[in-house]
C-alpha positions as CSV (number, residue, x, y, z in Angstrom):
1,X,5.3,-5.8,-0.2
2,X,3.9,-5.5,2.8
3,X,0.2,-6.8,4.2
4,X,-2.2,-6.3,6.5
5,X,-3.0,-9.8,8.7
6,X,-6.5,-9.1,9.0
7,X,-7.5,-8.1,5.4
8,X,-10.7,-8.3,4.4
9,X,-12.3,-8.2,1.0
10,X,-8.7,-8.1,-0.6
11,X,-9.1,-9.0,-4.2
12,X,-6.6,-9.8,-6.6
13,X,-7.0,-7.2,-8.5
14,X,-6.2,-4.7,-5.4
15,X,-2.9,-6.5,-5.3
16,X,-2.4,-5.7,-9.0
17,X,-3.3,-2.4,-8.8
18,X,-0.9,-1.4,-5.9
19,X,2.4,-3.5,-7.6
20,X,1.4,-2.0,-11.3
21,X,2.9,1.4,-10.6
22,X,5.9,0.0,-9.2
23,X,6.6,-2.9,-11.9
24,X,6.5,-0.1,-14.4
25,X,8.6,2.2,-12.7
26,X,6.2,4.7,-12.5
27,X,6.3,5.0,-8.7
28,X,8.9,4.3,-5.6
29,X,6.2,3.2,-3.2
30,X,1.9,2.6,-3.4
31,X,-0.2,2.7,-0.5
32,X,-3.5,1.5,-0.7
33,X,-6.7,3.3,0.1
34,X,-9.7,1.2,0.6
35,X,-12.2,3.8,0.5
36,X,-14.0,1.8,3.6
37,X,-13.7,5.2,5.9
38,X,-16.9,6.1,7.6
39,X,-19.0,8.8,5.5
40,X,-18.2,11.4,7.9
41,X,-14.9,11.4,7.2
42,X,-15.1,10.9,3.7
43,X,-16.9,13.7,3.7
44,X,-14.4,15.8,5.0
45,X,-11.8,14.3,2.6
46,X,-9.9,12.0,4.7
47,X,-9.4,8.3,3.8
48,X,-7.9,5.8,5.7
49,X,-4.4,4.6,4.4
50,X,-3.8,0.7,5.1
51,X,-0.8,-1.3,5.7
52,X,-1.3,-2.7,2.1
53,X,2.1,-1.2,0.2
54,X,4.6,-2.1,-1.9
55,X,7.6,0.1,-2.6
56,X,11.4,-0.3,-3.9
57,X,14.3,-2.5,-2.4
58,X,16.3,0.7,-3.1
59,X,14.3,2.9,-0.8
60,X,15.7,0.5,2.6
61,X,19.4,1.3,2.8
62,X,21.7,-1.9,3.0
63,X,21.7,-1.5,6.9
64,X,17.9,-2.0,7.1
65,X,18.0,-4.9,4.7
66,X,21.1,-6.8,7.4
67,X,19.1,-6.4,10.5
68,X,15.6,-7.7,9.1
């Protein structure tokens, strides 16, 4: 899982929601969206993604995982 440092308005139910489709396998990797984009460009159907996600140990080859 990995979080933003300057969240804001993070519930716990956010958190839920982003590790639910991973804990039932139904998912690799969430990203949140938290629909705080300015109206204009909502409007044009762009949403800001966040550095709220939460994805499988499997997707970071072994290599990764050693040098963190």
């Amino acid at each position: 899982m990995l979080l933003d440092a300057d969240l804001e308005g993070l519930r716990e139910s956010d958190i839920s929601e982003l590790i639910s489709p991973i804990w039932d396998d139904h998912a690799s990797m969430t990203i949140s969206l938290r629909k705080d984009t300015p109206l204009i460009w909502r409007l044009f159907g762009i949403d800001y993604t966040s550095g709220e996600r939460v994805f499988k140990r499997s997707l970071i080859d072994q290599e990764t995982l050693s040098q963190l």
